[in-house]
C-alpha positions as CSV (number, residue, x, y, z in Angstrom):
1,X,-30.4,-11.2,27.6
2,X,-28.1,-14.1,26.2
3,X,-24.3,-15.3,26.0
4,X,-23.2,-15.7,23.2
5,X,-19.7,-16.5,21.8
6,X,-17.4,-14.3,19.4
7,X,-15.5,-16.0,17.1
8,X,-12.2,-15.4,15.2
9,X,-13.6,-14.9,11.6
10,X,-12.8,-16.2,8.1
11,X,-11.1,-13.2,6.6
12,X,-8.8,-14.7,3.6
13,X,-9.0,-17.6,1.1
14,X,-6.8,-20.2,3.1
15,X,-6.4,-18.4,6.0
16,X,-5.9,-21.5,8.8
17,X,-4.7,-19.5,11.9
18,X,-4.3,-15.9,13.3
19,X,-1.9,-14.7,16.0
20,X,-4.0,-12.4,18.6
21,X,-2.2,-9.0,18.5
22,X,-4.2,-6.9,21.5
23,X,-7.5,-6.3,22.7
24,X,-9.2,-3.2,22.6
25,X,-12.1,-3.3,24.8
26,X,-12.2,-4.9,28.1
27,X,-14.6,-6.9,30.4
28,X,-17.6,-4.9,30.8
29,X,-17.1,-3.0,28.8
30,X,-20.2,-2.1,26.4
31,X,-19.7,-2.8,22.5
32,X,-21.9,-1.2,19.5
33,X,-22.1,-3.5,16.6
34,X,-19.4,-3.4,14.3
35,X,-17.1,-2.0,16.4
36,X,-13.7,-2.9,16.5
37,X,-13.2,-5.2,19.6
38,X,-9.4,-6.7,19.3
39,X,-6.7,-6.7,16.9
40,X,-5.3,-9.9,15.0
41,X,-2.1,-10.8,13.1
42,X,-2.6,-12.9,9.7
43,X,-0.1,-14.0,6.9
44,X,-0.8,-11.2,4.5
45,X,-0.9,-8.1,7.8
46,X,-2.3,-6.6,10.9
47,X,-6.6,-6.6,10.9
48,X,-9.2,-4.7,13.4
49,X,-11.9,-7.4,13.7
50,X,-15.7,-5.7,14.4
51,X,-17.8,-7.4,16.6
52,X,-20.8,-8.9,15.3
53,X,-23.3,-8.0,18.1
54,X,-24.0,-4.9,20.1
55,X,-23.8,-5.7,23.9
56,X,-21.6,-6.0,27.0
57,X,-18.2,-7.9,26.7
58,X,-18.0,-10.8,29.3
59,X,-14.5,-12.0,29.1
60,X,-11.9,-12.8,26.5
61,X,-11.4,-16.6,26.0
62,X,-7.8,-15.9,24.9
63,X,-4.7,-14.1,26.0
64,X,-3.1,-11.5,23.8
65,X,-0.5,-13.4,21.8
66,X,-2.3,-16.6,21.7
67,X,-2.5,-18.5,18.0
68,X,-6.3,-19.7,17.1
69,X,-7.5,-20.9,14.7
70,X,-10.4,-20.2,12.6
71,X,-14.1,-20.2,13.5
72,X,-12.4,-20.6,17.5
73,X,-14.6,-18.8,20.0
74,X,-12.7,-15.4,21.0
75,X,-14.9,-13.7,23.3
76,X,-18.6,-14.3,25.4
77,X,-20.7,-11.4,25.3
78,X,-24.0,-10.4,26.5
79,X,-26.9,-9.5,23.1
80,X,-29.9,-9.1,23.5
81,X,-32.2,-12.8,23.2
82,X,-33.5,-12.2,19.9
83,X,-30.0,-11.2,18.4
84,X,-28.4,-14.5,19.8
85,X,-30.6,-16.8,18.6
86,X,-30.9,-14.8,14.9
87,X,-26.9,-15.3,15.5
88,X,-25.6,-16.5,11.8
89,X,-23.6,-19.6,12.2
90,X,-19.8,-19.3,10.9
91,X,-19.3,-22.0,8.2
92,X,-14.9,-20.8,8.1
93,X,-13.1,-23.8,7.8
94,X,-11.7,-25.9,10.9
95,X,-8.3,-27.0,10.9
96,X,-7.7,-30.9,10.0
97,X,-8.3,-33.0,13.3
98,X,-5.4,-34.9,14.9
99,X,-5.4,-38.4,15.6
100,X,-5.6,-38.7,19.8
101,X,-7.3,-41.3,22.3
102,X,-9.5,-37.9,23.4
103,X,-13.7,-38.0,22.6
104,X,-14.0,-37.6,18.3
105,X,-15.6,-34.3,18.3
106,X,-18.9,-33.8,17.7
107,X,-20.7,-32.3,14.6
108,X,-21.0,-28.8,15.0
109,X,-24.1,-27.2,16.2
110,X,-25.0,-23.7,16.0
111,X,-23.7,-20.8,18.2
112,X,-27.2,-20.6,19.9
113,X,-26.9,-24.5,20.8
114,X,-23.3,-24.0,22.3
115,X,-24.5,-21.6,24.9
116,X,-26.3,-25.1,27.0
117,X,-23.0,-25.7,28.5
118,X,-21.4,-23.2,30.8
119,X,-17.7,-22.5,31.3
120,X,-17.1,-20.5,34.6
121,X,-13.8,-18.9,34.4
122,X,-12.1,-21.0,37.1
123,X,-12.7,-23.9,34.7
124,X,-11.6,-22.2,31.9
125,X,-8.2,-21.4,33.6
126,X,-8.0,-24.7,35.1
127,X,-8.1,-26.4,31.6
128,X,-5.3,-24.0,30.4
129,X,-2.7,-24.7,33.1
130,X,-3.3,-28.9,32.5
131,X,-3.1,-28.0,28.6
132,X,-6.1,-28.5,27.5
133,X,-7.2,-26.4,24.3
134,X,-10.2,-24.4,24.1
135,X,-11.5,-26.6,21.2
136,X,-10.8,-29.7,23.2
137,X,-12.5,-28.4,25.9
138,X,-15.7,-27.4,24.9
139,X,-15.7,-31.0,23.7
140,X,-15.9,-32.1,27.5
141,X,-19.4,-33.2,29.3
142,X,-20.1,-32.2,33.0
143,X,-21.3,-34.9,35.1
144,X,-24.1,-32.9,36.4
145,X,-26.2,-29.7,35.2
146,X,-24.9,-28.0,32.4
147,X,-21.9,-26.2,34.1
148,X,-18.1,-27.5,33.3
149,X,-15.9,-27.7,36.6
150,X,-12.5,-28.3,37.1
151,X,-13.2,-32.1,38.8
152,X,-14.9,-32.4,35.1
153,X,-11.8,-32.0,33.4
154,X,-10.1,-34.2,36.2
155,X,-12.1,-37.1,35.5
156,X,-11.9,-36.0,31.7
157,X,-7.9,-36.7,32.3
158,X,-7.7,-39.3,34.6
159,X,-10.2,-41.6,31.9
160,X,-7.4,-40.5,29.1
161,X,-5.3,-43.4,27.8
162,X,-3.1,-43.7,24.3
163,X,-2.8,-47.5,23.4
164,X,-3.5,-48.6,27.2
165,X,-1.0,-46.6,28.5
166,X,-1.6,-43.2,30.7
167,X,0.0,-39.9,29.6
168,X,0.1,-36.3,30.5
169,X,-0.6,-33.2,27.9
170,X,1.6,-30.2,28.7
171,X,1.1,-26.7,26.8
172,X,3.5,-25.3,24.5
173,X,5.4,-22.0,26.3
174,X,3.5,-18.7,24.4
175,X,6.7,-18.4,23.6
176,X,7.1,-21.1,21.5
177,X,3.6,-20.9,20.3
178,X,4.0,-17.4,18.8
179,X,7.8,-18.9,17.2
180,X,5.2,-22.4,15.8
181,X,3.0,-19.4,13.8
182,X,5.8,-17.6,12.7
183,X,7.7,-20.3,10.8
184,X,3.9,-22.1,9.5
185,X,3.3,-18.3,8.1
186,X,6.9,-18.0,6.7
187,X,6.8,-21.2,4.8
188,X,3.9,-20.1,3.2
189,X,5.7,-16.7,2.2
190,X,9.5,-16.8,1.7
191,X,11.5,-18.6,-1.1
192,X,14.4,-19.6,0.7
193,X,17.7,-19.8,-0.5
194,X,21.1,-21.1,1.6
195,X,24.5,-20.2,0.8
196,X,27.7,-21.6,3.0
197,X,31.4,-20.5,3.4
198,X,33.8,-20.6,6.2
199,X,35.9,-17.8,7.3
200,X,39.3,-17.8,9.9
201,X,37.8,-16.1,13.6
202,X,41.0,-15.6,15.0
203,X,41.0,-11.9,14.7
204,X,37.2,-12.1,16.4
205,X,39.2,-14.0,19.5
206,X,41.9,-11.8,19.7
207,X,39.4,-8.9,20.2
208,X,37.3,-10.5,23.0
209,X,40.2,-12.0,24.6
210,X,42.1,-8.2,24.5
211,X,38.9,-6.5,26.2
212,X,39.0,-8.8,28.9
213,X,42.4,-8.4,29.9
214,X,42.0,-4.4,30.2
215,X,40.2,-3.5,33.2
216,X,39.5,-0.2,31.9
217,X,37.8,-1.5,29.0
218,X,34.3,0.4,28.3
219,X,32.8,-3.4,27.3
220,X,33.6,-7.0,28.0
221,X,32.5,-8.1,24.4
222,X,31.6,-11.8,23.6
223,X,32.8,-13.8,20.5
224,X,29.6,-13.9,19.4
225,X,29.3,-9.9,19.8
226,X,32.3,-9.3,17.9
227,X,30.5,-11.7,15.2
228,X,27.6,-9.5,15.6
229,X,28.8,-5.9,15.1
230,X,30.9,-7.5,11.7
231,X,27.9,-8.8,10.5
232,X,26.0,-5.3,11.1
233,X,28.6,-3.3,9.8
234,X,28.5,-5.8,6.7
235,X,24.6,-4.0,5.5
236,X,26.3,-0.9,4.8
237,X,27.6,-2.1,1.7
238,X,24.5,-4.2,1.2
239,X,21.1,-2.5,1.1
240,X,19.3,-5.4,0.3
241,X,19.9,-7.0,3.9
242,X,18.6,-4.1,5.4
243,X,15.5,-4.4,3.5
244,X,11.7,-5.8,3.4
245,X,9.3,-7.0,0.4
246,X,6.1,-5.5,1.0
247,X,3.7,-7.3,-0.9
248,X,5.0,-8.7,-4.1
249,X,5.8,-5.3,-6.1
250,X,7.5,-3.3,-3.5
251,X,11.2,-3.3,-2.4
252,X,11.4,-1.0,1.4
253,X,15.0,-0.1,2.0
254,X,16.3,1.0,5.6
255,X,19.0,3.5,6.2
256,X,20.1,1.2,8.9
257,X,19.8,-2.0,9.7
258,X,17.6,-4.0,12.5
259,X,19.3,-6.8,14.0
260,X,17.3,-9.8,15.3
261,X,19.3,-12.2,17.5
262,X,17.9,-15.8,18.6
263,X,18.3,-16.5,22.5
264,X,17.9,-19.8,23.6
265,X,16.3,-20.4,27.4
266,X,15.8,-22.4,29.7
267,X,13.9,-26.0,28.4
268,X,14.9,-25.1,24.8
269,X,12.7,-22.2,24.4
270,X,13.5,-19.5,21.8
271,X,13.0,-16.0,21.8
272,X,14.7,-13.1,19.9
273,X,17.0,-10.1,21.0
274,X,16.6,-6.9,18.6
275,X,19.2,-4.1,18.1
276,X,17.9,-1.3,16.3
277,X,19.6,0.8,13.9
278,X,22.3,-1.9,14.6
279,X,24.4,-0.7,11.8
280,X,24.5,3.0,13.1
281,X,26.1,2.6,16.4
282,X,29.9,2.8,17.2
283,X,31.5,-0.5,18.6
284,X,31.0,0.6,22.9
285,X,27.3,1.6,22.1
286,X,26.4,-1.6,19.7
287,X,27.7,-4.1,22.3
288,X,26.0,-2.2,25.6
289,X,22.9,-2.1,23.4
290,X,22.9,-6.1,22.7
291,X,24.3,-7.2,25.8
292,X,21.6,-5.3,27.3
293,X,18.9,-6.5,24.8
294,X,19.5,-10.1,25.4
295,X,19.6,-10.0,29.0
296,X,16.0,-9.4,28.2
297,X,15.5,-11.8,25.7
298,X,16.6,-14.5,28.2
299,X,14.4,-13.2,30.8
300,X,11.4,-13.8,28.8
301,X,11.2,-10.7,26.9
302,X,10.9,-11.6,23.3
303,X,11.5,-8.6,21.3
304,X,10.8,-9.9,17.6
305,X,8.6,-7.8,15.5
306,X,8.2,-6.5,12.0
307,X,11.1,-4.4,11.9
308,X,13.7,-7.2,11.8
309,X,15.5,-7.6,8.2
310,X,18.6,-10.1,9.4
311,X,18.6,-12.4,12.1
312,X,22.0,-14.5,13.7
313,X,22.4,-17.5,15.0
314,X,25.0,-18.8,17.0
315,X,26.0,-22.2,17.6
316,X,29.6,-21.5,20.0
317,X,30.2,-24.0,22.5
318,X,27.7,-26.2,21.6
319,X,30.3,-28.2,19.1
320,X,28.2,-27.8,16.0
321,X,29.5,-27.1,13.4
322,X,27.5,-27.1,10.0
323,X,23.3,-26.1,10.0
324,X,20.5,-24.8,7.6
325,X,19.4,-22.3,9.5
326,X,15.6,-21.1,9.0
327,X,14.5,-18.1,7.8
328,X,11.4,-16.3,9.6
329,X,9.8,-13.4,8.0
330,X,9.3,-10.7,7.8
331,X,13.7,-10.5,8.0
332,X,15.4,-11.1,4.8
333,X,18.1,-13.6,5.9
334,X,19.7,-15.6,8.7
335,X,23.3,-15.6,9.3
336,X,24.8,-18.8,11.5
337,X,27.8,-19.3,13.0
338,X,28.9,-22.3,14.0
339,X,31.3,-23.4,16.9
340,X,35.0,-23.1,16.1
341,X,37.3,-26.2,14.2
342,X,40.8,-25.9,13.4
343,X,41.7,-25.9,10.1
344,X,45.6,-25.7,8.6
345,X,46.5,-24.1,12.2
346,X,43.7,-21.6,12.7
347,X,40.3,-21.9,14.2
348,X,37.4,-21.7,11.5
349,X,34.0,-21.1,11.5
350,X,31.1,-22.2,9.0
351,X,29.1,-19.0,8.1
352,X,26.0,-20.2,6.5
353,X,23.4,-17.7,4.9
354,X,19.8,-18.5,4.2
355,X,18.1,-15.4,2.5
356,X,14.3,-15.0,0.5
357,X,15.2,-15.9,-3.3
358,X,12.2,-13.1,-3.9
359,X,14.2,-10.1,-2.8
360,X,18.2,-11.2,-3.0
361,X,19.6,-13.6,-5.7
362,X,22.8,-15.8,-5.6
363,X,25.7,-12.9,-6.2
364,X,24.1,-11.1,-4.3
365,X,23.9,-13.3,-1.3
366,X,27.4,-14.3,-1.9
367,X,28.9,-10.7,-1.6
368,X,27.0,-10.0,1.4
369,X,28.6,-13.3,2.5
370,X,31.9,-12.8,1.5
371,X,31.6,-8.9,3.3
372,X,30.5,-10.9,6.5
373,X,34.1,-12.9,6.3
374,X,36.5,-10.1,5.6
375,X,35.0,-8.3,8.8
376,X,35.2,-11.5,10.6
377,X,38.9,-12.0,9.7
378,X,39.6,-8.3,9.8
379,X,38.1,-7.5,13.1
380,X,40.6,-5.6,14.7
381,X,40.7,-3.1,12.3
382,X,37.0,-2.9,12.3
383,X,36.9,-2.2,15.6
384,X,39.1,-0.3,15.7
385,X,37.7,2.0,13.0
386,X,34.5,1.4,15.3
387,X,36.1,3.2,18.6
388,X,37.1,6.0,17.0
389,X,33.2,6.7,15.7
């Protein structure tokens, strides 16, 4: 019996990275050929990878929502001898190196050769939390045998230097990782478009400001919440911001709209609140639901997936007031608001669309738009109207 190392395959033209969706077999698990081991996310959809060997799976090499890129290893499992060393050699391309004071890597070798050097687990996890990368760190010699451990990768980092100077590699939050692949597979994807208009948010102030004087009040609404429900209740009228492009032919329309919010955290991390059927629920229920969805956001939670057609963003209190705020597929558009400024005696906002010139062209972007700013300046009779659902 051997090890030998699964790898993420080439499965597209171009295809650079995948996002790891879920596995679907666990350690010891035993594994026919061809059989489908773990799900992946690409740019074009959702793929069951096989596994190319019949044997017994050792460990995953990954976590479940980690980016790799091609040809990385995935998986160890134990084949039979003969099988690993008939292993065929994956020739997918590797992404472009970056410029570091770490070892050059060296020329490949073939998947029988990279078995001489063991990683224990321990090791493996030890290189994670000091940020090392699983390419980087296969490129690390022991100092004795042919087993990797962690006072290896100590040395490894302590002998580290950029331009005579020492330095310290943290790892990205998965978080942020998984937000990194989203916006590299979106650029490759949307046609984006950005449209900008301010609007008067003194009615969305007097409606905050009169929930929280009444005790009795079912919610304690936000600003921002207000903002929100307008800018749900603005997709009625607008089908095409409750909507997806699936493939290049197909238009999907929703009855209802799915509402992703971005949450900042803690050390500028980013994560996104969703409100289903946002544009379905009366005023109470809406603001209950998204108060209690980003309570989770900003606990970790991040709630984004492939049912989100318009995303906010929110820039209150923060005192700025203009953006170009990025769209991230598979939603439609981005709405931001900025923080307020006065303007001939009222506070003002800048609203400022950015929407996929694919699926919504400029009129149309500018009614939804101009829907979004009536609420906003009407939203005490749109609330209202909302109460009495």
């Amino acid at each position: 019996m051997a090890i030998v190392e699964v790898i993420v395959p080439q499965l597209g033209e171009g295809l650079q990275e995948v996002r790891v969706m879920r596995f679907l077999k666990q350690p010891g698990d035993a594994v026919a050929r061809d059989e489908h081991i773990y799900e992946m996310e690409t740019d074009k959809a959702s793929v069951e990878v096989e596994s190319p060997y019949a044997g017994v799976l050792v460990e995953w090499l990954a976590k479940e929502g980690d980016i790799l890129p091609i040809g990385a290893p995935i998986a160890r499992m134990e084949v039979e001898s003969a099988v690993a060393t008939a292993a065929p050699v994956s020739h997918a391309p590797q992404p472009a190196p970056v410029a570091t004071a770490a070892p050059t890597a060296p020329t490949p070798t073939p998947a029988a050769a990279r078995l001489e050097v063991a990683i224990p687990p321990r090791t493996r996890a030890y290189a994670r939390q000091k940020g090392i990368s699983e390419e980087e760190l296969r490129r690390i010699p022991p100092a004795t045998g042919n087993k990797l451990m962690p006072e290896d990768i100590d040395a490894y980092l302590a002998g580290r230097t950029e331009n005579g100077l020492g330095y310290v590699d943290y790892p990205l939050p998965p978080q942020q990782r998984t937000f990194i692949y989203r916006i590299k597979r979106s650029s490759q994807l949307v046609v984006p478009a950005v449209l900008r208009r301010y609007a008067r948010w003194d009615a969305v102030h007097r409606v905050a400001q009169q929930f929280k004087s009444d005790p009795s009040a079912p919610v304690q609404p936000s600003e921002f919440q207000v903002f929100a429900y307008c800018a749900a209740q603005a997709t009625l009228q607008h089908p095409k911001f409750r909507s997806q492009l699936v493939g290049e032919e197909t238009l999907r329309q929703y009855e209802h709209v799915n509402l992703g919010i971005a949450v900042a955290r803690p050390g500028d991390e980013l994560v996104t609140a969703l409100v289903k059927n946002a544009s379905a629920l009366d005023f109470v229920s809406f603001v209950k639901t998204l108060q209690s969805q980003i309570r989770k956001a900003r606990a970790g939670e991040d709630q984004a997936d492939a049912s989100i057609q318009l995303l906010l963003t929110y820039m209150g209190g923060f005192q700025m007031v203009d953006a170009i705020p990025v769209l991230v597929s598979p939603a439609v558009a981005i709405l931001f608001a900025s923080d307020t400024f006065p303007m001939d005696g009222a506070p003002h906002v800048n609203l400022v669309l950015t929407f996929d010139h694919r699926l919504i062209n400029g009129v149309g972007g500018a009614e939804f738009l101009n829907a979004v700013a009536h609420n906003i300046e009407n939203a005490e009779a749109l609330v209202q109207a909302g109460l009495n659902q």
